[in-house]
Structure formats: C-alpha cells, structure tokens
C-alpha positions, -999 to +999 in steps of 0.1 A: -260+534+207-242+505+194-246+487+164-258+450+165-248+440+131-232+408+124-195+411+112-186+387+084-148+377+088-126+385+065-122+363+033-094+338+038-076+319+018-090+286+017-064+261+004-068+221-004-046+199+011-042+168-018-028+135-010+002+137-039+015+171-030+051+172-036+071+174-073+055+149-094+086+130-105+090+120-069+055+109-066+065+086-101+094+070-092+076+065-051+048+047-069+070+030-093+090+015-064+059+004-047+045-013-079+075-029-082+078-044-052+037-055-053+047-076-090+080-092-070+058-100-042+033-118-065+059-134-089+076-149-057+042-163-045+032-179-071+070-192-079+062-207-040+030-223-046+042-236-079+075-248-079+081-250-036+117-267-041+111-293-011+111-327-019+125-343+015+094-365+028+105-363+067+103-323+059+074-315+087+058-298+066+043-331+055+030-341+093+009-311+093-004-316+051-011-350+051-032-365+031-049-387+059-063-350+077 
C-alpha cells in the first residue's frame, strides 16, 4: 500500500533580486551623472525663463504672446 503523505520540496535558495545590484562605485558615479545632468537641466531653465536673449520684436514668438490675447 502506498503512502499518501505530502512531500515538502526541498529547501531552496531563495535569493532577492535588489534594484542597485552591481559594485557600488558604479552605482555612484551612474547616479552622480544623472544628478548632474537633472541641476544642468534646471540651471538652463531657469537661465531660459530669466534671461531668454531675444529682443527682436518681429521674432514670432511675440504674435503668439501678445499682450492683446
């Protein structure tokens, strides 16, 4: 007569697959890079909305920003 116990599989090694894997001075200077190029992006928008640098009044930019609209 067979047995009808249940059969637990064998442990396994579980292991946790994390976001940063990889050696950690390439994850700092990956970050870095991408922080630096987040402030450059900021700097240059606000250097845009600041200080544009157009000042020709037949630019059409000015038919679409009037002041009339």
């Amino acid at each position: 007569m067979k047995s009808n116990s249940l059969q637990l599989p064998i442990e396994t090694e579980v292991t946790v697959h994390h976001h940063l894997i990889g050696p950690y001075w390439g994850n700092v200077i990956i970050i870095g890079i991408a922080a630096a190029i987040t402030v450059a992006c900021f700097a240059a928008m606000f250097w845009m909305l600041w200080r544009p640098g157009e000042t020709d009044p037949h630019h059409p930019k000015y038919a679409v920003l009037r002041h009339d609209r």
